[in-house]
TIMI-2910 file (N, C-alpha, C, CB; in pm, 1 decimal, decimal comma, always signed):
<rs>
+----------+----------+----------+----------+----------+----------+----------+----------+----------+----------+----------+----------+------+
!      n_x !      n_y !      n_z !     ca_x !     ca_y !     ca_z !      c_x !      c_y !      c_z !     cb_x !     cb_y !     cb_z ! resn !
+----------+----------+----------+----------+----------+----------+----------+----------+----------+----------+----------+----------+------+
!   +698,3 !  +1119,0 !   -841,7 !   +606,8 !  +1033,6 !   -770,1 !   +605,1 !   +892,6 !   -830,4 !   +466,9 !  +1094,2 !   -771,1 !  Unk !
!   +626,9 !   +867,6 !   -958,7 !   +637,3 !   +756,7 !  -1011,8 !   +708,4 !   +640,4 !   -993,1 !   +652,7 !   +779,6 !  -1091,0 !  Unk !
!   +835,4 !   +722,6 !   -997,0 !   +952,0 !   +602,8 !   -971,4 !   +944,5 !   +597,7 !   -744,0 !  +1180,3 !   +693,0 !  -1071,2 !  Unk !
!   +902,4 !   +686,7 !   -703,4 !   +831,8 !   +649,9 !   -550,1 !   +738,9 !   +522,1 !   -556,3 !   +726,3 !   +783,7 !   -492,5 !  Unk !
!   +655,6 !   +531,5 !   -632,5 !   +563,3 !   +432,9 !   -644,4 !   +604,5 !   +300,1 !   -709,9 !   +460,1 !   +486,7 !   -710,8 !  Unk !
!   +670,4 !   +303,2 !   -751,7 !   +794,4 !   +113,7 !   -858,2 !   +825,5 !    +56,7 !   -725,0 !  +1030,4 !   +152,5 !   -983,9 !  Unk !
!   +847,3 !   +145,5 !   -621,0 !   +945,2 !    +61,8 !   -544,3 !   +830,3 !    -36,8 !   -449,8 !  +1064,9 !   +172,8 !   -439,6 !  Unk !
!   +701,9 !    +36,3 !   -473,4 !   +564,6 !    -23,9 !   -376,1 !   +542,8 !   -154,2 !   -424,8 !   +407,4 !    +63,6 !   -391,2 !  Unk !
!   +519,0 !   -271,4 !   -322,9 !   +444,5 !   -403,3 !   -361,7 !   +303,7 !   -351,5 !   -393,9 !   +441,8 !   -524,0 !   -235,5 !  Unk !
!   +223,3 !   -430,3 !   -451,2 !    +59,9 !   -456,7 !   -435,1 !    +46,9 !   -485,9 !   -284,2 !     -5,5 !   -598,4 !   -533,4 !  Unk !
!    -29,4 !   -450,9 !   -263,3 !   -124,8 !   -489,7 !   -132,0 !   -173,2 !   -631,0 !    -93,4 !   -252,1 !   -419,6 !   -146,0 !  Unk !
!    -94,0 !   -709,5 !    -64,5 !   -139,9 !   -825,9 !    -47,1 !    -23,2 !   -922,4 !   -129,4 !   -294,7 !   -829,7 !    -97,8 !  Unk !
!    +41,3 !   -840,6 !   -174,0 !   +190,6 !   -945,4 !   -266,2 !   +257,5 !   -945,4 !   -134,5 !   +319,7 !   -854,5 !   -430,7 !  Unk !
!   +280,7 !  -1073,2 !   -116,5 !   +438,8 !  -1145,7 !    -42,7 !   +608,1 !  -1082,3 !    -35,6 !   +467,4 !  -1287,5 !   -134,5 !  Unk !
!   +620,8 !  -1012,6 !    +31,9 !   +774,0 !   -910,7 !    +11,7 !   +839,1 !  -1010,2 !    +41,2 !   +819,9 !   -765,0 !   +111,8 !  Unk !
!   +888,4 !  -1032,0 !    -45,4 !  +1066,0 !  -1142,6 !    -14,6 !  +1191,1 !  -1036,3 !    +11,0 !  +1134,9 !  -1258,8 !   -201,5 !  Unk !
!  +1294,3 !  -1083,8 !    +35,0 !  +1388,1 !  -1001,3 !    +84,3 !  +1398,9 !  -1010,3 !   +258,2 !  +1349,4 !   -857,6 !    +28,4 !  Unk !
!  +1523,2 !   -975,1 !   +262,3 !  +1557,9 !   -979,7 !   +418,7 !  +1629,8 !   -816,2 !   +435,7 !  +1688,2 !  -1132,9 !   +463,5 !  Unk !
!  +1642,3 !   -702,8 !   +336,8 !  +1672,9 !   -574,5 !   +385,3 !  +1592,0 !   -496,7 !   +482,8 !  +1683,0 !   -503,5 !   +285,8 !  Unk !
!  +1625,3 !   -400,2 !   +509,3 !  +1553,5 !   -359,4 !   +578,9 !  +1401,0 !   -304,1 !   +532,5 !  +1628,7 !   -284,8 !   +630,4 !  Unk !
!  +1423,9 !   -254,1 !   +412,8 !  +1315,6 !   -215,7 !   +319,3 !  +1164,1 !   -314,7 !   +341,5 !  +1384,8 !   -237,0 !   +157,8 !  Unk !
!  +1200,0 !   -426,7 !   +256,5 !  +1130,0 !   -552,6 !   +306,1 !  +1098,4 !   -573,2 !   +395,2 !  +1166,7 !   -640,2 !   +301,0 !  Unk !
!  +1121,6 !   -564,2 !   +492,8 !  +1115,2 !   -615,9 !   +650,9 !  +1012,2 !   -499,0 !   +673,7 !  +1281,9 !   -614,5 !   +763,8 !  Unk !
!  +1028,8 !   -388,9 !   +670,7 !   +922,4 !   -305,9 !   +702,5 !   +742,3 !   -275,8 !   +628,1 !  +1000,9 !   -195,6 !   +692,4 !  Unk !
!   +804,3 !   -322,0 !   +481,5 !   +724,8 !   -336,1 !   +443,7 !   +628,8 !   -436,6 !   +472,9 !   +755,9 !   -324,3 !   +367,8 !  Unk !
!   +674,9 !   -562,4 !   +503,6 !   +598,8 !   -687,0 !   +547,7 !   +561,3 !   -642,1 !   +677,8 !   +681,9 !   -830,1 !   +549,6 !  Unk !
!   +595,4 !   -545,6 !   +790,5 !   +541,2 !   -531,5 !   +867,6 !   +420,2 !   -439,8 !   +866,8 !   +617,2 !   -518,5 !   +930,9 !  Unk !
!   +434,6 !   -352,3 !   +789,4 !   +270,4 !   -257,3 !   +761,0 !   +205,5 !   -332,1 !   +690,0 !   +263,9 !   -105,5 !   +675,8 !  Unk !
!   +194,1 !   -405,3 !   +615,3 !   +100,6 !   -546,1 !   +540,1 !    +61,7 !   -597,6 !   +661,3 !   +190,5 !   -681,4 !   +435,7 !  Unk !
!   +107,8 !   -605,0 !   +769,3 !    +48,8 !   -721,4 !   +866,9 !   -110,0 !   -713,0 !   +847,3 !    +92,6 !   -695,0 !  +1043,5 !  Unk !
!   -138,4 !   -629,4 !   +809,5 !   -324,9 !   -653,7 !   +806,1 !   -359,0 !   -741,7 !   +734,9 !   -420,6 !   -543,3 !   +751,9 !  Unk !
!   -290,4 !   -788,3 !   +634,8 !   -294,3 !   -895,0 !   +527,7 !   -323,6 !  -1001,8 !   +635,9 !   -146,7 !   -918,6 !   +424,2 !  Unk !
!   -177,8 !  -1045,3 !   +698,5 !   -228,8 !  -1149,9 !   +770,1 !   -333,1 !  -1220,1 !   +790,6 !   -218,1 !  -1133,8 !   +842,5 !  Unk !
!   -331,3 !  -1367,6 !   +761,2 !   -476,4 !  -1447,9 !   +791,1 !   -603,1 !  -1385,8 !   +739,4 !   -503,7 !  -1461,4 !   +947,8 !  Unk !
!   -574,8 !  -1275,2 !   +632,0 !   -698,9 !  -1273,2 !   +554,2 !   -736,2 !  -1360,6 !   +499,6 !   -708,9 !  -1202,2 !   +475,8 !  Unk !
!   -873,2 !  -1403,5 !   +504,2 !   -935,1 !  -1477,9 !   +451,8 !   -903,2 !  -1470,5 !   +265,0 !  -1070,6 !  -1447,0 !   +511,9 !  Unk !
!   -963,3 !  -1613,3 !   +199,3 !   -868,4 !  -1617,4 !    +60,5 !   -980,9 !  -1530,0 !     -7,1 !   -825,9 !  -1795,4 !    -27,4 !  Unk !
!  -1113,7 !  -1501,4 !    +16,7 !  -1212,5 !  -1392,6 !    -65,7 !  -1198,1 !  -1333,3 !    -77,8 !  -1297,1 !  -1348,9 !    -62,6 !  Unk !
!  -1127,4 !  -1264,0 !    +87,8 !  -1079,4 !  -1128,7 !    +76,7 !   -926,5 !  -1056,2 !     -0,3 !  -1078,7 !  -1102,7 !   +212,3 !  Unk !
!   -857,7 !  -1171,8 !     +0,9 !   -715,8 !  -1169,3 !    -77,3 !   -771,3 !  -1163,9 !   -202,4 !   -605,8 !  -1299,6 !    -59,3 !  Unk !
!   -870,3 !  -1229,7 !   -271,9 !   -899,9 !  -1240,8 !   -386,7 !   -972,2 !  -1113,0 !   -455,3 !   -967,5 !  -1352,8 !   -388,1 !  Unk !
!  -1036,8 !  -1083,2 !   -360,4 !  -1106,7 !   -942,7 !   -379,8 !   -983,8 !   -786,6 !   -374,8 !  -1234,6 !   -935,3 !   -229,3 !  Unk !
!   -838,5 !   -839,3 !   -297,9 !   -798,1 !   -688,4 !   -328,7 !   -677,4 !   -764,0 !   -460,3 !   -711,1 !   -571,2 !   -151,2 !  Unk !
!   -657,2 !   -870,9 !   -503,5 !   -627,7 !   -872,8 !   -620,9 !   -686,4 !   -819,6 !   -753,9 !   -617,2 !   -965,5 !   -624,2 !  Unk !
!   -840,9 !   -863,2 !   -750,6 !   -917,0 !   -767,1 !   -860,7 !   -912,8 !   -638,0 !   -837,9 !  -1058,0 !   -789,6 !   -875,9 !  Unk !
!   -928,5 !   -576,8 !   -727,9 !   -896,1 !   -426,7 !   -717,7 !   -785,7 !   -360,6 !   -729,8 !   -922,7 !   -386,1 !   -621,3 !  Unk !
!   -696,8 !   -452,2 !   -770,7 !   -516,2 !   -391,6 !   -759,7 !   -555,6 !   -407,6 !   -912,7 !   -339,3 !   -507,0 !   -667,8 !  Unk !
!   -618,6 !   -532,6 !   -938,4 !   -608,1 !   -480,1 !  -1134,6 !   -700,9 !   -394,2 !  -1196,2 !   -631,2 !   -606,6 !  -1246,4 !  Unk !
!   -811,0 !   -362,2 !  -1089,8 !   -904,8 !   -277,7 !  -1161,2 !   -814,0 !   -132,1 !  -1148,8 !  -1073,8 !   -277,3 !  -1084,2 !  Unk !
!   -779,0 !   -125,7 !  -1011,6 !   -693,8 !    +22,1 !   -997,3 !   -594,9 !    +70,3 !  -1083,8 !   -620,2 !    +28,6 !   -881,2 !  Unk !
!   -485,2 !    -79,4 !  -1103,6 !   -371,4 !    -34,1 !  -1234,6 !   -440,4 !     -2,3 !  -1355,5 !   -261,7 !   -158,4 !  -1283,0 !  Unk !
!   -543,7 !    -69,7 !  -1422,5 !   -604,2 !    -55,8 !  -1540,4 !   -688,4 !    +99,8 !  -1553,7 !   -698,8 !   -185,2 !  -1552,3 !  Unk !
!   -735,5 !   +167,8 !  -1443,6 !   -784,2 !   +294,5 !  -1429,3 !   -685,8 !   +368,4 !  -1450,3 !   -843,3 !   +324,3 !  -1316,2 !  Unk !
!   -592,0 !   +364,6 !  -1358,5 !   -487,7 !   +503,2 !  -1286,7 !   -340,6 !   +432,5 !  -1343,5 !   -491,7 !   +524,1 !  -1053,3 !  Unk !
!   -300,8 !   +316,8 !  -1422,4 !   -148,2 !   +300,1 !  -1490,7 !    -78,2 !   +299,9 !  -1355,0 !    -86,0 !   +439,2 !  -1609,4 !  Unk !
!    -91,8 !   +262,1 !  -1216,5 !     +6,2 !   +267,1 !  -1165,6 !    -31,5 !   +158,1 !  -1050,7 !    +46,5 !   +405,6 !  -1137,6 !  Unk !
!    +53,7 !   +155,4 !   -928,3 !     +8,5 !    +40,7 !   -858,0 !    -85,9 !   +143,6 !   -745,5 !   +151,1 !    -71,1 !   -788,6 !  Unk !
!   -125,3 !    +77,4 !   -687,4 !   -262,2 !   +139,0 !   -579,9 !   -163,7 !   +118,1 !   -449,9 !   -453,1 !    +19,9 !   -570,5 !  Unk !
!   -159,1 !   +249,1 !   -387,3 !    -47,5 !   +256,2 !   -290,6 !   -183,5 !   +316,5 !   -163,9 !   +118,2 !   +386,8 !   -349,0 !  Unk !
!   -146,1 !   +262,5 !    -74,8 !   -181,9 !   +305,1 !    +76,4 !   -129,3 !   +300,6 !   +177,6 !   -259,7 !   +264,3 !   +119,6 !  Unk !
!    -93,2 !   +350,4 !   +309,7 !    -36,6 !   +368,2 !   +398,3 !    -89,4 !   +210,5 !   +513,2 !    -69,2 !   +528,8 !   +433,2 !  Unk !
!    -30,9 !   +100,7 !   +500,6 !   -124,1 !    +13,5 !   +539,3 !    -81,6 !    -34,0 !   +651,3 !   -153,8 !    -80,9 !   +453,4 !  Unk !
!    -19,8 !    +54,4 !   +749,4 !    +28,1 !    +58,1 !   +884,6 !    -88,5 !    +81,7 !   +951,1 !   +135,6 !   +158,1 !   +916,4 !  Unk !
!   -131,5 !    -34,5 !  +1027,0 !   -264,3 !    -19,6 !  +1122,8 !   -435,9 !   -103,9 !  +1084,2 !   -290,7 !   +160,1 !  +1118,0 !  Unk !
!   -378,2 !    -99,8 !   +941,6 !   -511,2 !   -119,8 !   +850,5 !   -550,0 !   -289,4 !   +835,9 !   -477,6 !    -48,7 !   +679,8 !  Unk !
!   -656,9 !   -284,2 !   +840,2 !   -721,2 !   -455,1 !   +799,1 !   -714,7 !   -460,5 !   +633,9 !   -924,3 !   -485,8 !   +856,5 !  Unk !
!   -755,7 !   -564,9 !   +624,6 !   -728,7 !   -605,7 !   +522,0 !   -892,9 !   -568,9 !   +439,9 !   -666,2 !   -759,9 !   +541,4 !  Unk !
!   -956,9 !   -605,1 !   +573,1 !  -1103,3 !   -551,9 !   +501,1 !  -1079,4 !   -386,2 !   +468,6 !  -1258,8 !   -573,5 !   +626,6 !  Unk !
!  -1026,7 !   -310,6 !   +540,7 !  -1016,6 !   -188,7 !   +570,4 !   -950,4 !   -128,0 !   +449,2 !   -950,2 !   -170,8 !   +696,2 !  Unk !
!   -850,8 !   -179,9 !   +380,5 !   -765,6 !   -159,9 !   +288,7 !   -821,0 !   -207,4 !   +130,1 !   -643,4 !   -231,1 !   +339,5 !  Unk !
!   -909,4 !   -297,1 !   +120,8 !  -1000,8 !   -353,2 !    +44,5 !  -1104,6 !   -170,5 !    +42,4 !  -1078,5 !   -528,9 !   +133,6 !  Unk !
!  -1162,3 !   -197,7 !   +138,0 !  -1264,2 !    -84,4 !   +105,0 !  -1210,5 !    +90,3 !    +96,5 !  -1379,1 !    -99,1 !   +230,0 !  Unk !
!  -1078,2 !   +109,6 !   +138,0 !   -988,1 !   +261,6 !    +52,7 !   -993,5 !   +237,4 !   -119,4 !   -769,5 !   +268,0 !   +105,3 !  Unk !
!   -971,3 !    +84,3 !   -117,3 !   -936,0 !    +44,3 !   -275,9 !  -1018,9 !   +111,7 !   -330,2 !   -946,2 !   -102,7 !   -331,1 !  Unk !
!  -1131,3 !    +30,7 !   -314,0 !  -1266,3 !    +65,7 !   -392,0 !  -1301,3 !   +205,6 !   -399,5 !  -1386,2 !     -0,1 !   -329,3 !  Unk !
!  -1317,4 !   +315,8 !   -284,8 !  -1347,8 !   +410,9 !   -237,9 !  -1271,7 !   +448,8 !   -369,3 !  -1323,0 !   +447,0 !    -91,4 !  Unk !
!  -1124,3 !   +439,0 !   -361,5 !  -1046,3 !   +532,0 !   -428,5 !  -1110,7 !   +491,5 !   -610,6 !   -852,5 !   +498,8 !   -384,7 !  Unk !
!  -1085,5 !   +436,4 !   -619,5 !  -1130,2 !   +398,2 !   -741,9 !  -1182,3 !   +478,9 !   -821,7 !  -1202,8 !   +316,4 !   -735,7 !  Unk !
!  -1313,6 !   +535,2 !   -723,7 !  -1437,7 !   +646,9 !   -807,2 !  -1340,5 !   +747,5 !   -832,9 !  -1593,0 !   +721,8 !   -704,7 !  Unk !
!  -1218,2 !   +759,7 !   -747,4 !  -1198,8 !   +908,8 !   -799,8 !  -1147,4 !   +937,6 !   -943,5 !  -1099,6 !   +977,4 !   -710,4 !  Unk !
!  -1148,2 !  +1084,6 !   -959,1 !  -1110,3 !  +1140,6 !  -1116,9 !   -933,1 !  +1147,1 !  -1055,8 !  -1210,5 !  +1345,5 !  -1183,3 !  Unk !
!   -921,9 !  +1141,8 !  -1178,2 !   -688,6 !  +1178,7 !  -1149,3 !   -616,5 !  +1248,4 !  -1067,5 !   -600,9 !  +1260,9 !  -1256,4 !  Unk !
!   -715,5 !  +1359,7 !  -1087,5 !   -687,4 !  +1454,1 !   -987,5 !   -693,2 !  +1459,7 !   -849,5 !   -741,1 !  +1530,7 !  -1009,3 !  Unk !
!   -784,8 !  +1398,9 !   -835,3 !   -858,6 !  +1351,0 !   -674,9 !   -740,1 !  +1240,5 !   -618,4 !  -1052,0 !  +1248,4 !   -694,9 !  Unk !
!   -740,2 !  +1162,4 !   -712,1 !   -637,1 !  +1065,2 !   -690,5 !   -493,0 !  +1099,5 !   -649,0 !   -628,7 !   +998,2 !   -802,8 !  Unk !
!   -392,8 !  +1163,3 !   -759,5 !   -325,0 !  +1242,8 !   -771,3 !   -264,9 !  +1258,3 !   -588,7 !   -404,6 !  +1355,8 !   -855,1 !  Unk !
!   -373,6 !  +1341,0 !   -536,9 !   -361,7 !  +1364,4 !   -426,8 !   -381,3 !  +1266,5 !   -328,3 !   -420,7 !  +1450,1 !   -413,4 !  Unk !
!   -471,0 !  +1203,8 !   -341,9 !   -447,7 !  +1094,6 !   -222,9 !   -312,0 !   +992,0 !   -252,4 !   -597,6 !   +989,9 !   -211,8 !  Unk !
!   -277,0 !   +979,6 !   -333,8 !   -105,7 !   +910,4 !   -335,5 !    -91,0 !  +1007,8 !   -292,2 !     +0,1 !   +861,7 !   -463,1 !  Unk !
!    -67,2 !  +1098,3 !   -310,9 !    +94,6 !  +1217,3 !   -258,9 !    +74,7 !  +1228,1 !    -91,3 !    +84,4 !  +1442,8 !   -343,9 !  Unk !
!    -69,7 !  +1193,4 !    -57,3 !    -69,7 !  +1213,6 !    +71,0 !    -38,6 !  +1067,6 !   +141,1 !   -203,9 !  +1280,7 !   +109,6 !  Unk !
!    -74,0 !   +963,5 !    +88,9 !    -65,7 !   +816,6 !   +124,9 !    +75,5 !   +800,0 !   +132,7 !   -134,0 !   +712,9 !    +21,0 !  Unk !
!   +188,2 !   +856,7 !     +3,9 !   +346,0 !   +828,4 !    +53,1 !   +381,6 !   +912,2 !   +111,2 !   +449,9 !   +810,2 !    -33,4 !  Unk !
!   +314,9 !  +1057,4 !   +192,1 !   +390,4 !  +1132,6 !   +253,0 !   +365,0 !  +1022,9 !   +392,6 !   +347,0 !  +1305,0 !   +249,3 !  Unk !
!   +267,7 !  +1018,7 !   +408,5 !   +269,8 !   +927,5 !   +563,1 !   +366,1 !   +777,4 !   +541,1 !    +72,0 !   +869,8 !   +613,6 !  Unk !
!   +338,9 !   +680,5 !   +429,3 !   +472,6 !   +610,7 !   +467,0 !   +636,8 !   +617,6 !   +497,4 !   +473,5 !   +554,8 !   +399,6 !  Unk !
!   +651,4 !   +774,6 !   +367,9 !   +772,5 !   +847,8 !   +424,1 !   +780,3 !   +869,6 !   +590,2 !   +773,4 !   +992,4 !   +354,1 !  Unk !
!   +704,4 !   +920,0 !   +652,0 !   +719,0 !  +1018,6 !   +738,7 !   +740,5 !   +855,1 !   +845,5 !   +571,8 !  +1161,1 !   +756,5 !  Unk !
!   +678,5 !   +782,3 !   +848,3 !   +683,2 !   +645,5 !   +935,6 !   +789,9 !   +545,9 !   +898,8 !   +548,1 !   +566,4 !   +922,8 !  Unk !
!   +832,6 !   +565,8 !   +809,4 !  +1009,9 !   +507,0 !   +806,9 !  +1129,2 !   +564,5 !   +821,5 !  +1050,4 !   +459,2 !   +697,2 !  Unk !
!  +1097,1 !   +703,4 !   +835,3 !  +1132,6 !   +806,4 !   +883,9 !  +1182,5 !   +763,8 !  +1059,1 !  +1008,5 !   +910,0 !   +855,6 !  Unk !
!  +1073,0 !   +775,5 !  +1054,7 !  +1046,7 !   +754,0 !  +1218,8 !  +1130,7 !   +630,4 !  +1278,8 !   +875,6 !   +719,2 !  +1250,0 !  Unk !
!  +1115,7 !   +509,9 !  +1174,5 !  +1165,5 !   +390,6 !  +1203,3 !  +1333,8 !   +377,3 !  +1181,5 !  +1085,5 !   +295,4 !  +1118,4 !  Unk !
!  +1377,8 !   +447,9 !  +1101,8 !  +1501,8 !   +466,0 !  +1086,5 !  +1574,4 !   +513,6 !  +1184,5 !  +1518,3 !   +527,9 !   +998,1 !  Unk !
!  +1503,5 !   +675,0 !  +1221,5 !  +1570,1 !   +724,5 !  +1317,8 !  +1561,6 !   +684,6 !  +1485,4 !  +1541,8 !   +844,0 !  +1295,0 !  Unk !
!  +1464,6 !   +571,6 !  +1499,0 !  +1474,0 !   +502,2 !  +1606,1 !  +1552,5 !   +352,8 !  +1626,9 !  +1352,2 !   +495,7 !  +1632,1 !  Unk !
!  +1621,0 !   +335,5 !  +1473,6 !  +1708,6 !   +219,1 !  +1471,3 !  +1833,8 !   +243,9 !  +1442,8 !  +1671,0 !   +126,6 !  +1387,9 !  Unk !
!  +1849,0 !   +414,2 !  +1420,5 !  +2000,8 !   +441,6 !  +1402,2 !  +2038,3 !   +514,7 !  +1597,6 !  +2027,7 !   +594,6 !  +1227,5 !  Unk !
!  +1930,5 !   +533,2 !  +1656,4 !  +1989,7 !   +590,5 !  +1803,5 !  +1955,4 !   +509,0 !  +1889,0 !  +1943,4 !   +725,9 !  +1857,4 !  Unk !
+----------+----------+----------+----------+----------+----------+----------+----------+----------+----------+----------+----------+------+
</rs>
């Protein structure tokens, strides 16, 4: 799950790159978009409060999601114990798996 998770931006970091990787990724961020700078500022402290809790980056499935919306999973998640956590990653990259999944196999037919 670890090295799954290296390959994740922060939530609100800028994906450079023109692969395909990138490209998709900047497209489930779209909630970012035109967030306001409080609110950018607010899931920066929560990306460092989250790494400093849990040692890893704070991963969510952010296909669909606002930015307010994605701000307040942060937090939510936060309270949890490791374990609790644990599981909500494993379930957060099974759904980005499963949706590039999807995206692949509708750009290879």
């Amino acid at each position: 799950m670890e090295e799954a998770l290296a390959a994740h931006p922060r939530i609100g970091d800028r994906v450079r790159g023109g692969d395909r990787e990138s490209s998709w990724s900047r497209g489930e961020q779209a909630g970012m978009d035109g967030a306001a700078a409080d609110l950018r500022a607010a899931l920066v402290e929560g990306n460092r409060a989250y790494e400093a809790r849990f040692d890893r980056v704070f991963l969510i499935c952010a296909t669909g999601l606002s930015a307010a919306e994605m701000l307040a999973a942060l937090r939510a998640r936060l309270g949890n114990d490791e374990e609790t956590e644990r599981a909500a990653v494993r379930a957060e990259l099974a759904k980005i798996v499963d949706l590039r999944l999807r995206k692949l196999l509708r750009e290879d037919a």
